[in-house]
N, CA, C and O atoms as a GROMACS GRO file, in nm:
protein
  532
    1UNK      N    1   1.701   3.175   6.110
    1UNK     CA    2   1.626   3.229   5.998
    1UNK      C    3   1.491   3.278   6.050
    1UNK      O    4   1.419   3.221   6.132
    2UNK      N    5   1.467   3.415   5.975
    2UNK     CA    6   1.308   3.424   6.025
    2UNK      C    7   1.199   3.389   5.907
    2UNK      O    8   1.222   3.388   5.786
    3UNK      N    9   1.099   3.366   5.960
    3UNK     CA   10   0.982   3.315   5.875
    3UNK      C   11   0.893   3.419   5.798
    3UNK      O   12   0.828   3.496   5.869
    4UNK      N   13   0.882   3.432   5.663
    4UNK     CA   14   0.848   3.530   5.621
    4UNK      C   15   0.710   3.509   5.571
    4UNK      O   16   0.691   3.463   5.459
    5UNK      N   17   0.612   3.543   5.652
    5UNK     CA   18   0.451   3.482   5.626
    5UNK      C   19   0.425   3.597   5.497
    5UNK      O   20   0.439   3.718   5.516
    6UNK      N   21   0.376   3.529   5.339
    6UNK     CA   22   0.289   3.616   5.287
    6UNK      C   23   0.160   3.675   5.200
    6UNK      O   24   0.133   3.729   5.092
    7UNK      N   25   0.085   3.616   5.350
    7UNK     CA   26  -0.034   3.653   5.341
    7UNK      C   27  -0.108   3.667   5.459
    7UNK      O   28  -0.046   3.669   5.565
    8UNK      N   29  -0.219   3.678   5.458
    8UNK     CA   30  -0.321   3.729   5.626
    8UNK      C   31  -0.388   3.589   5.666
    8UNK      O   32  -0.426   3.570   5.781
    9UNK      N   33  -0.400   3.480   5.553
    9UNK     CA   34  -0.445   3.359   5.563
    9UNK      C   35  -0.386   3.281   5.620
    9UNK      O   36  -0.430   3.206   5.707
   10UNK      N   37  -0.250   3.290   5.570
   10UNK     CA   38  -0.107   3.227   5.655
   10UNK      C   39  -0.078   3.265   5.746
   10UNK      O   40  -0.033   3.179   5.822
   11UNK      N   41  -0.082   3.382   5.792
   11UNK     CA   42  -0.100   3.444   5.930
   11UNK      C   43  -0.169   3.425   6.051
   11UNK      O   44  -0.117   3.410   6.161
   12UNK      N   45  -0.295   3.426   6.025
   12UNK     CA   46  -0.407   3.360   6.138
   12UNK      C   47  -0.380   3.205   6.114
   12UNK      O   48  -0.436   3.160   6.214
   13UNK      N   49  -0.335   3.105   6.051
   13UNK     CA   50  -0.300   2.991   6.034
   13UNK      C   51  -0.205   2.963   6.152
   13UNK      O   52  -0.232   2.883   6.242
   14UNK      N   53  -0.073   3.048   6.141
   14UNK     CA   54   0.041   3.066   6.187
   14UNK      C   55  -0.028   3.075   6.364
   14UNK      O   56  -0.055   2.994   6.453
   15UNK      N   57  -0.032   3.171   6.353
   15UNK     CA   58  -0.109   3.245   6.498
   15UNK      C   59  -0.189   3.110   6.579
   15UNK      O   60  -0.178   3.100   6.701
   16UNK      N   61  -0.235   3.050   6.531
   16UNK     CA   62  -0.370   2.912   6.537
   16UNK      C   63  -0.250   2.844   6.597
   16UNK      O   64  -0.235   2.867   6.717
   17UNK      N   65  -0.121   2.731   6.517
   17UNK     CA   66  -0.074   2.735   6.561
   17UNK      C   67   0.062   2.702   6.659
   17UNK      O   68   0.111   2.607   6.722
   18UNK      N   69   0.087   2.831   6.633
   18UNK     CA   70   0.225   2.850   6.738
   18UNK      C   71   0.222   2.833   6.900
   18UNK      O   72   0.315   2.800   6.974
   19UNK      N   73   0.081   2.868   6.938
   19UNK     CA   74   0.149   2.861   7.067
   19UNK      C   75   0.112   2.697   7.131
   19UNK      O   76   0.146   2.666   7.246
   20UNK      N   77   0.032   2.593   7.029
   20UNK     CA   78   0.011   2.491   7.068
   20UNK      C   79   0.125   2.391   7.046
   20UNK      O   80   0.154   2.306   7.130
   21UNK      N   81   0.190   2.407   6.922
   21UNK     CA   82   0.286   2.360   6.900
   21UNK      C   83   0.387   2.378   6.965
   21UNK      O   84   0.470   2.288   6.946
   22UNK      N   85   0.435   2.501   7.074
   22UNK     CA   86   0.524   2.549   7.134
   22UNK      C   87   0.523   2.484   7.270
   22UNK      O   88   0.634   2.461   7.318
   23UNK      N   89   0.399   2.445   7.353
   23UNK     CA   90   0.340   2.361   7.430
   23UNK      C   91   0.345   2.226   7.445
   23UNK      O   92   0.330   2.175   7.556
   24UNK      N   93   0.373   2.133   7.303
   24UNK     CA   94   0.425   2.048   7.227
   24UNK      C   95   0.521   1.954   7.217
   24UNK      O   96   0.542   1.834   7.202
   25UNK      N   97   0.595   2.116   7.240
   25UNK     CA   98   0.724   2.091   7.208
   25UNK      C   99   0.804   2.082   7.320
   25UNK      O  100   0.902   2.007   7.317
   26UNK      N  101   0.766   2.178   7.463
   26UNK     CA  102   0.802   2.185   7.576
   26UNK      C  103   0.779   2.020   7.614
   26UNK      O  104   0.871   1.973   7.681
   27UNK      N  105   0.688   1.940   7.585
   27UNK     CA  106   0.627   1.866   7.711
   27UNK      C  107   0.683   1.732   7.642
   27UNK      O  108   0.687   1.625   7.702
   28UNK      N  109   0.728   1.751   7.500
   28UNK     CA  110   0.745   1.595   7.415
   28UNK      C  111   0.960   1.633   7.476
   28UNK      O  112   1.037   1.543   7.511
   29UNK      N  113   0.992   1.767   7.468
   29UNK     CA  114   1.125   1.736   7.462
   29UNK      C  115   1.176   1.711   7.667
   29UNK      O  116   1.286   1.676   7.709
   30UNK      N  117   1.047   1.746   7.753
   30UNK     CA  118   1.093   1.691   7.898
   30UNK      C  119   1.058   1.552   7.924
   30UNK      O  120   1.085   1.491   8.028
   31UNK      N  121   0.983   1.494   7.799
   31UNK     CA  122   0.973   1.352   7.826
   31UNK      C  123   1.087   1.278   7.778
   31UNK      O  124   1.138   1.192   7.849
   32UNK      N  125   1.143   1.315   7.628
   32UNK     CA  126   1.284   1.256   7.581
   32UNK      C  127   1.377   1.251   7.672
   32UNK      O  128   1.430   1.152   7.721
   33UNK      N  129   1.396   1.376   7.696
   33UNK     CA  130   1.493   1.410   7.818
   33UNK      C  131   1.490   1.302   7.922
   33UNK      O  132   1.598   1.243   7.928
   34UNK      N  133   1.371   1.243   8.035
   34UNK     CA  134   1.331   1.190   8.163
   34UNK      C  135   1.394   1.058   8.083
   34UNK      O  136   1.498   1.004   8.122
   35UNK      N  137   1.342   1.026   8.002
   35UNK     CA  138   1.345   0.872   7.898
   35UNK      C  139   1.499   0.847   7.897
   35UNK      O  140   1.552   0.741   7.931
   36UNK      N  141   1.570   0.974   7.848
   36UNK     CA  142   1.700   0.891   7.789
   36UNK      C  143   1.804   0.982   7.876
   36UNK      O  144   1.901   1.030   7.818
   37UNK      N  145   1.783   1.006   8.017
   37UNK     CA  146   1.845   1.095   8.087
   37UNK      C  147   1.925   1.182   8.033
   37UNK      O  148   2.044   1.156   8.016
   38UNK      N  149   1.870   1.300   7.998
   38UNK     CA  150   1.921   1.452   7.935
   38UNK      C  151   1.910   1.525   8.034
   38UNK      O  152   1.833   1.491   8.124
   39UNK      N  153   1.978   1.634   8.041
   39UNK     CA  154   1.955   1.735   8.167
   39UNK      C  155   1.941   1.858   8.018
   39UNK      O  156   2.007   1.871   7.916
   40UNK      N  157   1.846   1.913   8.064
   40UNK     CA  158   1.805   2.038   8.024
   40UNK      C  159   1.746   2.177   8.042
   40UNK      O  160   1.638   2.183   8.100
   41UNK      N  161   1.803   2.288   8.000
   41UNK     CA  162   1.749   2.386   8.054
   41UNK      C  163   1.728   2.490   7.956
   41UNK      O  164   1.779   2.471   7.846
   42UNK      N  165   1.658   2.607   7.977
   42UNK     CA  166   1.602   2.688   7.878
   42UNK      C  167   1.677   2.870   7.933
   42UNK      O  168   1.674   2.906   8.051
   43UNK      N  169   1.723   2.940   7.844
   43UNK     CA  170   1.823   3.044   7.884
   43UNK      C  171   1.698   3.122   7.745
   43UNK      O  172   1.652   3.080   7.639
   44UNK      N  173   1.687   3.242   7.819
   44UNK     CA  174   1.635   3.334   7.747
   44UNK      C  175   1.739   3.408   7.658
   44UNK      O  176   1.855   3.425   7.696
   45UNK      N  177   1.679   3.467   7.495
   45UNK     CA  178   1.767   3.502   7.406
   45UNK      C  179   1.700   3.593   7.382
   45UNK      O  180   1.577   3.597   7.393
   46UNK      N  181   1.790   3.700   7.339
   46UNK     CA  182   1.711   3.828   7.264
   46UNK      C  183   1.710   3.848   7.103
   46UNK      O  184   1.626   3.897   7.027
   47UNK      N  185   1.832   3.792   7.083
   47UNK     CA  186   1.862   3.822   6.856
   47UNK      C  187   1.807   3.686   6.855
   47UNK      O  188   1.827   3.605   6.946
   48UNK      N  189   1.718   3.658   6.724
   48UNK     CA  190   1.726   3.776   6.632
   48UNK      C  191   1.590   3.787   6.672
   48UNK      O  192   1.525   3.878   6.621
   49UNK      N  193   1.532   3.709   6.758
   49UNK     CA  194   1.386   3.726   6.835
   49UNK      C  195   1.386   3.714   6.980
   49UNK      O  196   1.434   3.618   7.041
   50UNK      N  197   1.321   3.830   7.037
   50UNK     CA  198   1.328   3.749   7.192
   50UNK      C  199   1.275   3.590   7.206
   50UNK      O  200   1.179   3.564   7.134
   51UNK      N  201   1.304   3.528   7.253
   51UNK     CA  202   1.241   3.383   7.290
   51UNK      C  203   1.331   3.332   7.388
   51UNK      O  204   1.392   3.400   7.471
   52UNK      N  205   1.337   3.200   7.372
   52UNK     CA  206   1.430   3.090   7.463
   52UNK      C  207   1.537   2.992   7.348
   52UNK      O  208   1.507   2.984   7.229
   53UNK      N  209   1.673   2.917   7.408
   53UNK     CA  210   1.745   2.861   7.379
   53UNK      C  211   1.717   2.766   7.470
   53UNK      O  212   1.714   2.781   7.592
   54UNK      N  213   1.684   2.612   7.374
   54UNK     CA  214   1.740   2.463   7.480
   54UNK      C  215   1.829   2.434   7.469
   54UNK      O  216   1.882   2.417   7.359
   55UNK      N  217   1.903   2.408   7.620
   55UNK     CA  218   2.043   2.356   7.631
   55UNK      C  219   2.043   2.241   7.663
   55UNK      O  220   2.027   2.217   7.783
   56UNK      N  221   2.062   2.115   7.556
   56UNK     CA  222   2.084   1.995   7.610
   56UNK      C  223   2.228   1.961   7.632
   56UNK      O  224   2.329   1.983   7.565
   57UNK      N  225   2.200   1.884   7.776
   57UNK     CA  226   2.408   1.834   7.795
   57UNK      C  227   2.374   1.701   7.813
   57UNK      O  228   2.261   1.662   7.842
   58UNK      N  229   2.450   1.648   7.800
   58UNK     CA  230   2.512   1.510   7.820
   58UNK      C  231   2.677   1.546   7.898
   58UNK      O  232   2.764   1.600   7.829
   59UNK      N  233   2.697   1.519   8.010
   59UNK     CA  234   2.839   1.510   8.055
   59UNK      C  235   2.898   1.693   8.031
   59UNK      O  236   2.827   1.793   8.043
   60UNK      N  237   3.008   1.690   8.003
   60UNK     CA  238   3.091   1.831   7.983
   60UNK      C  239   3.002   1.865   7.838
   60UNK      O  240   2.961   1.979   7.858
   61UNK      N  241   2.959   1.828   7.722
   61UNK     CA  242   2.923   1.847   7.626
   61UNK      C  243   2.770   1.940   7.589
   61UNK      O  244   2.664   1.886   7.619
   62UNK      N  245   2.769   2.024   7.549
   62UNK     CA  246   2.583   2.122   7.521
   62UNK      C  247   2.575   2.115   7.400
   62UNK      O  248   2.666   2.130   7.319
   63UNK      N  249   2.446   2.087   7.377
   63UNK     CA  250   2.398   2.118   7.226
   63UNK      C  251   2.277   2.237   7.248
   63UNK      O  252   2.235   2.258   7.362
   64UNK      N  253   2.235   2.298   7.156
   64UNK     CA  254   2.179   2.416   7.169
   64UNK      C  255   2.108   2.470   7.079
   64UNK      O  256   2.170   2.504   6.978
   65UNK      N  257   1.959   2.496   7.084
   65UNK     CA  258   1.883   2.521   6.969
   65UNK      C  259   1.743   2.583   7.058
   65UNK      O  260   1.683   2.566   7.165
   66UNK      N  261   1.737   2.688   6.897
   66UNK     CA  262   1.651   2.817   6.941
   66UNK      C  263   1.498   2.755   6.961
   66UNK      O  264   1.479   2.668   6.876
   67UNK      N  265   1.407   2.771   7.031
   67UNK     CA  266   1.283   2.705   7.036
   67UNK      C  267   1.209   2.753   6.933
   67UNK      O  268   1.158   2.667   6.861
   68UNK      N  269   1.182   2.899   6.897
   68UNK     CA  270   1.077   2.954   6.823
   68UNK      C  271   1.142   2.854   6.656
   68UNK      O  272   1.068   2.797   6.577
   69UNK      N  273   1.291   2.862   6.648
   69UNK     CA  274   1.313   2.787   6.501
   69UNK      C  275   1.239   2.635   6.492
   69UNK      O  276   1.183   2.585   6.394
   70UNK      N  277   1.259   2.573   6.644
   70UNK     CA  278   1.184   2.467   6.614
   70UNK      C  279   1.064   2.420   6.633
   70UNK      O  280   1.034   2.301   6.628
   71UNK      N  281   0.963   2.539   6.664
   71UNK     CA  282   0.834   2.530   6.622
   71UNK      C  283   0.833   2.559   6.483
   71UNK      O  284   0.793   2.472   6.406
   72UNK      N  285   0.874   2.675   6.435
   72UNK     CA  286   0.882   2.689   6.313
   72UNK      C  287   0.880   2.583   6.173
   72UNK      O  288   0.826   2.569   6.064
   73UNK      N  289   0.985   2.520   6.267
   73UNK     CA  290   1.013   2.350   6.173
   73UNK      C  291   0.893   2.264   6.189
   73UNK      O  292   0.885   2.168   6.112
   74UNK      N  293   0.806   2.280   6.268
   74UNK     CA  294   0.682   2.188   6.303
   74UNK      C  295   0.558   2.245   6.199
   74UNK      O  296   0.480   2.183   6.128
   75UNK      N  297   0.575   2.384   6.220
   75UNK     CA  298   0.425   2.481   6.155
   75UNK      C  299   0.447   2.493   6.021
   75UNK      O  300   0.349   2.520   5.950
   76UNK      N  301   0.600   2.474   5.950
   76UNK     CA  302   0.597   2.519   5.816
   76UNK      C  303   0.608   2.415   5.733
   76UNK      O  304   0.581   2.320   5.806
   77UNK      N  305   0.635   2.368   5.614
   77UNK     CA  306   0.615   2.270   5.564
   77UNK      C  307   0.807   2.328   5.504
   77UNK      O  308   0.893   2.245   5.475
   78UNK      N  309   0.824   2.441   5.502
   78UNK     CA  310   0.975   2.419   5.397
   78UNK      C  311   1.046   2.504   5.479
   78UNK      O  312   1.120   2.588   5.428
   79UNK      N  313   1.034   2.494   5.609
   79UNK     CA  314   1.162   2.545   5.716
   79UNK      C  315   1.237   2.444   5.783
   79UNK      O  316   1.192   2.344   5.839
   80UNK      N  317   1.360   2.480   5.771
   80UNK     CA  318   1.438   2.379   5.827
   80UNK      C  319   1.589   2.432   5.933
   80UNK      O  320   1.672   2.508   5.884
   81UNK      N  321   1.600   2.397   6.027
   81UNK     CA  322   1.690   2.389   6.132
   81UNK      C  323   1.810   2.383   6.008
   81UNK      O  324   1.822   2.297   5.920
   82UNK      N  325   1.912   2.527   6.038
   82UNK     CA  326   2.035   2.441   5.943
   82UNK      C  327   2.096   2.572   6.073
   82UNK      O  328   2.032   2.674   6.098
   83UNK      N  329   2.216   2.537   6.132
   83UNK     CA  330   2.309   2.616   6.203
   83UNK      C  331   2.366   2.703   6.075
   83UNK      O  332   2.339   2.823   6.082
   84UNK      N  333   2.439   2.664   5.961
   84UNK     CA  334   2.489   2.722   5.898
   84UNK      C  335   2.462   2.859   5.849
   84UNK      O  336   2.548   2.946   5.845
   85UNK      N  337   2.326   2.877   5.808
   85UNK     CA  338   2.257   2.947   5.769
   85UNK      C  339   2.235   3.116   5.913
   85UNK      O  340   2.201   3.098   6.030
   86UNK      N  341   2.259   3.226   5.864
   86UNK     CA  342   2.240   3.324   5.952
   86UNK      C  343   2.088   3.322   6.025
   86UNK      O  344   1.984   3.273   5.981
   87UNK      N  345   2.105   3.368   6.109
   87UNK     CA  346   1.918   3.371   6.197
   87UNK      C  347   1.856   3.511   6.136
   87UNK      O  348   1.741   3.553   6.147
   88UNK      N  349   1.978   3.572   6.065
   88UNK     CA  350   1.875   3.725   6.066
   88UNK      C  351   1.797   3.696   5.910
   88UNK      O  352   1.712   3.774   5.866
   89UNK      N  353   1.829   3.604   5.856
   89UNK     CA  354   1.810   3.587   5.718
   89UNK      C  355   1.649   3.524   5.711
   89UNK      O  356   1.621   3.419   5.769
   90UNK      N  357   1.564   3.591   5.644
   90UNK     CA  358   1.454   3.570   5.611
   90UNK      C  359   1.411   3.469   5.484
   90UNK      O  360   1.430   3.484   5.364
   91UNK      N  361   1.350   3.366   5.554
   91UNK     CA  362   1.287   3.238   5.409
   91UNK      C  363   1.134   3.272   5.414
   91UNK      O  364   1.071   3.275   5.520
   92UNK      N  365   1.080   3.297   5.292
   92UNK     CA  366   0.939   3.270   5.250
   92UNK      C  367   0.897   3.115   5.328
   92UNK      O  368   0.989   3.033   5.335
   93UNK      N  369   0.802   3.088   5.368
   93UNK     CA  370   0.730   2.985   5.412
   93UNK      C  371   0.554   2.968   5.398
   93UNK      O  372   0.466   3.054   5.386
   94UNK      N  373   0.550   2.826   5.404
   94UNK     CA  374   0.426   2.769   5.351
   94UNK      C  375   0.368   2.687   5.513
   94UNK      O  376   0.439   2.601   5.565
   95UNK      N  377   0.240   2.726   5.572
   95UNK     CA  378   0.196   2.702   5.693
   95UNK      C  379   0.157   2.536   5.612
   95UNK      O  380   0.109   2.520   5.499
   96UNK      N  381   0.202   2.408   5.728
   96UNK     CA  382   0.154   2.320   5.698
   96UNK      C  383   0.011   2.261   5.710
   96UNK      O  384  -0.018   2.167   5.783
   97UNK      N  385  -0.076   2.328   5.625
   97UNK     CA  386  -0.208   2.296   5.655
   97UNK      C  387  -0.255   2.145   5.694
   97UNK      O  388  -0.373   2.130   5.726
   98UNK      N  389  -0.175   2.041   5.693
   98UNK     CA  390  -0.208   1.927   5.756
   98UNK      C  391  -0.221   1.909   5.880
   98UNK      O  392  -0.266   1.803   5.924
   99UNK      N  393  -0.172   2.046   5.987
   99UNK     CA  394  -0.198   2.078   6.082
   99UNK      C  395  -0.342   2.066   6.108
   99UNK      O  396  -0.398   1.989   6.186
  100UNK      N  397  -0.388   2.147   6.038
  100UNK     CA  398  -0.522   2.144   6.049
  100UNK      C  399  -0.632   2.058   5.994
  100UNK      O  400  -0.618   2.001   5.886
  101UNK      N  401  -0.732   2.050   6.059
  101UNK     CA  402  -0.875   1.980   5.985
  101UNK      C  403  -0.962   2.038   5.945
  101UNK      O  404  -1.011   2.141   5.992
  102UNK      N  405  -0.991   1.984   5.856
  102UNK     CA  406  -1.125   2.027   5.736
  102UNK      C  407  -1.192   2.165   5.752
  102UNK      O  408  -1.211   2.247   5.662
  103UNK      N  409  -1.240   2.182   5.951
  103UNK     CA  410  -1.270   2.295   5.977
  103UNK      C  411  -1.195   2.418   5.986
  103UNK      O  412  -1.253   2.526   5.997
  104UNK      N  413  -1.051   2.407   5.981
  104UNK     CA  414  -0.996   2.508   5.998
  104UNK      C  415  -0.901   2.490   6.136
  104UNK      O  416  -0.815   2.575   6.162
  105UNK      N  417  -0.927   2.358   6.235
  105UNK     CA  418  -0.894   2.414   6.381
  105UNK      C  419  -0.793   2.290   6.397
  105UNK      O  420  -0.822   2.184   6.342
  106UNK      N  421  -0.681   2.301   6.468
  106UNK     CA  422  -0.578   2.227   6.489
  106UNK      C  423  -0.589   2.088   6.496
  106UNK      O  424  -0.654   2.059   6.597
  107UNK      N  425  -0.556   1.994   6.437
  107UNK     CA  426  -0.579   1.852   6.442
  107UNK      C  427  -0.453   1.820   6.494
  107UNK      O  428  -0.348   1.806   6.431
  108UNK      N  429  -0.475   1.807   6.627
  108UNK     CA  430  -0.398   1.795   6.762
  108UNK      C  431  -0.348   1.618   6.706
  108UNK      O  432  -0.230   1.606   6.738
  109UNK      N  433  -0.377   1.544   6.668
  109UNK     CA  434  -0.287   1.414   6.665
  109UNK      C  435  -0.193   1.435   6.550
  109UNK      O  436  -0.081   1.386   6.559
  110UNK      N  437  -0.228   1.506   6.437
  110UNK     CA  438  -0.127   1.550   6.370
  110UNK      C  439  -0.028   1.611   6.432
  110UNK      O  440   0.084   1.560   6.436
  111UNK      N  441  -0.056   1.725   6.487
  111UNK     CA  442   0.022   1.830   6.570
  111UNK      C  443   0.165   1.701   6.665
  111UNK      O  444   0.285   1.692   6.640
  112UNK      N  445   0.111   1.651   6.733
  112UNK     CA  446   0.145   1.541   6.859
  112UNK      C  447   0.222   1.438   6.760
  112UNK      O  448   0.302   1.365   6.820
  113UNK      N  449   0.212   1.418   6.612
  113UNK     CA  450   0.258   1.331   6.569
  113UNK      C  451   0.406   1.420   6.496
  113UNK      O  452   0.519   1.390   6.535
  114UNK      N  453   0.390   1.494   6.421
  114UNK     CA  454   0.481   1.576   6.375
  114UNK      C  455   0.582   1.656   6.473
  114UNK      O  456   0.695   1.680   6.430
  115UNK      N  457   0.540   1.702   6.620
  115UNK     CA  458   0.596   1.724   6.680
  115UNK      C  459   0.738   1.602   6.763
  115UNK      O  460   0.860   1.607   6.771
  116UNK      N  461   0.633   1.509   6.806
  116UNK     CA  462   0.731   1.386   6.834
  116UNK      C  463   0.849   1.344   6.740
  116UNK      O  464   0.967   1.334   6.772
  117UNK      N  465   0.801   1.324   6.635
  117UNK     CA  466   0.933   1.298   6.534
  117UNK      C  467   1.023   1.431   6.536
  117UNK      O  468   1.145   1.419   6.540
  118UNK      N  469   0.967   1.553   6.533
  118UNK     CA  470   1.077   1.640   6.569
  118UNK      C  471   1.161   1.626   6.673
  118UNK      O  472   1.281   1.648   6.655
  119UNK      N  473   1.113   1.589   6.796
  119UNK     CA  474   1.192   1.620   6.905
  119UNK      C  475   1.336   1.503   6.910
  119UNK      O  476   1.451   1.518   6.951
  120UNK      N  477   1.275   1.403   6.858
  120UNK     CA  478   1.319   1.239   6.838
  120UNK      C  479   1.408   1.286   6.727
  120UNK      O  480   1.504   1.210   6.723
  121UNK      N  481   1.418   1.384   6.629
  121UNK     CA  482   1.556   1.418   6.576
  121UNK      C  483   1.643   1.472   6.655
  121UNK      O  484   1.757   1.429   6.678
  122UNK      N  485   1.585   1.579   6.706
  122UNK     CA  486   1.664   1.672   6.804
  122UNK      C  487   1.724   1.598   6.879
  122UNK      O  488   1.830   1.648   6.914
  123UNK      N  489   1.702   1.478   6.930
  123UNK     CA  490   1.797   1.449   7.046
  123UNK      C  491   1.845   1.346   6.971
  123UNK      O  492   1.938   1.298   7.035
  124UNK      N  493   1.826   1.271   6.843
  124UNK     CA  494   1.901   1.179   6.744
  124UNK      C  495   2.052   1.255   6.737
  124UNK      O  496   2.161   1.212   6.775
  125UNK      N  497   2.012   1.409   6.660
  125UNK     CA  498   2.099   1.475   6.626
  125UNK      C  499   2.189   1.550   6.746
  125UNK      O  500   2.302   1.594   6.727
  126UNK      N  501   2.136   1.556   6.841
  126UNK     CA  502   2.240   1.624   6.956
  126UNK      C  503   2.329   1.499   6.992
  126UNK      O  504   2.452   1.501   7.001
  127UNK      N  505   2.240   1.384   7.012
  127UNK     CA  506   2.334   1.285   7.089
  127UNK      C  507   2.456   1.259   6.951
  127UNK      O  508   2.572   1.252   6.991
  128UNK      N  509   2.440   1.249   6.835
  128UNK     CA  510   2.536   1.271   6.733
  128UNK      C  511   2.636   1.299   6.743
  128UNK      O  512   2.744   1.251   6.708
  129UNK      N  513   2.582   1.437   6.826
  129UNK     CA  514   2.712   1.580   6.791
  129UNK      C  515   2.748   1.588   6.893
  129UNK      O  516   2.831   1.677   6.913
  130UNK      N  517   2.707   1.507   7.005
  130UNK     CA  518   2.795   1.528   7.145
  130UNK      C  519   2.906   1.393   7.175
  130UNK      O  520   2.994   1.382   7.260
  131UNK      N  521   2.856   1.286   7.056
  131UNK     CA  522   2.932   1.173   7.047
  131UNK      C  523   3.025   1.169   6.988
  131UNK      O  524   3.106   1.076   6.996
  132UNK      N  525   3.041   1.300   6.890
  132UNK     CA  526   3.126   1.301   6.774
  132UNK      C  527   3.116   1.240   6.658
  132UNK      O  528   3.204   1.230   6.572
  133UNK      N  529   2.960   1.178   6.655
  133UNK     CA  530   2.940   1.037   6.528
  133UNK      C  531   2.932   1.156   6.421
  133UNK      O  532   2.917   1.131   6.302
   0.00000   0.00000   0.00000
């Protein structure tokens, strides 16, 4: 799904941020990984955005998810990871201003806290689906 920002407020919000959260997200999902021995790797994608795909394996088994969706899931307050759903398909979204502090500028333990529980699904939910639970 893509994220349909609409306004200029939500925008520079957005912009603020994506690329910290994306940073985040790299460094919380190579620690899960080291922790609960995952092998992982990152394959560049072009639809329905250029970015990257993480490939987590366990054994013969990959699970696989777009990175920019799961920052997305970190920055927005009503985006959500669903496979089912097409990627070209556009949802209205709401920037989670709890990101931020009072001043306007990233409140990095929020960020670090919301991110961790993301990643800690991601590999809840891969190890799931590679177990067959």
């Amino acid at each position: 799904m893509t994220p349909k920002i609409t306004d200029s407020v939500a925008w520079q919000q957005t912009e603020q941020l994506m690329q910290p959260t994306l940073l985040r997200v790299i460094d919380n999902i190579r620690k899960h990984a080291e922790t609960y021995n995952w092998q992982i790797k990152y394959e560049a994608v072009e639809t329905p955005i250029p970015g990257y795909q993480l490939c987590l394996q366990n054994g013969q088994q990959q699970c696989q998810i777009n990175l920019w969706e799961l920052c997305y899931q970190i920055c927005f307050c009503n985006y959500h990871l669903s496979p089912l759903e097409p990627s070209s398909q556009e949802v209205e979204v709401d920037v989670d201003t709890s990101l931020l502090d009072d001043c306007g500028e990233v409140d990095w333990l929020r960020l670090d806290e919301k991110t961790q529980r993301a990643i800690a699904d991601v590999f809840a939910q891969a190890s799931h689906q590679l177990h067959g639970e």
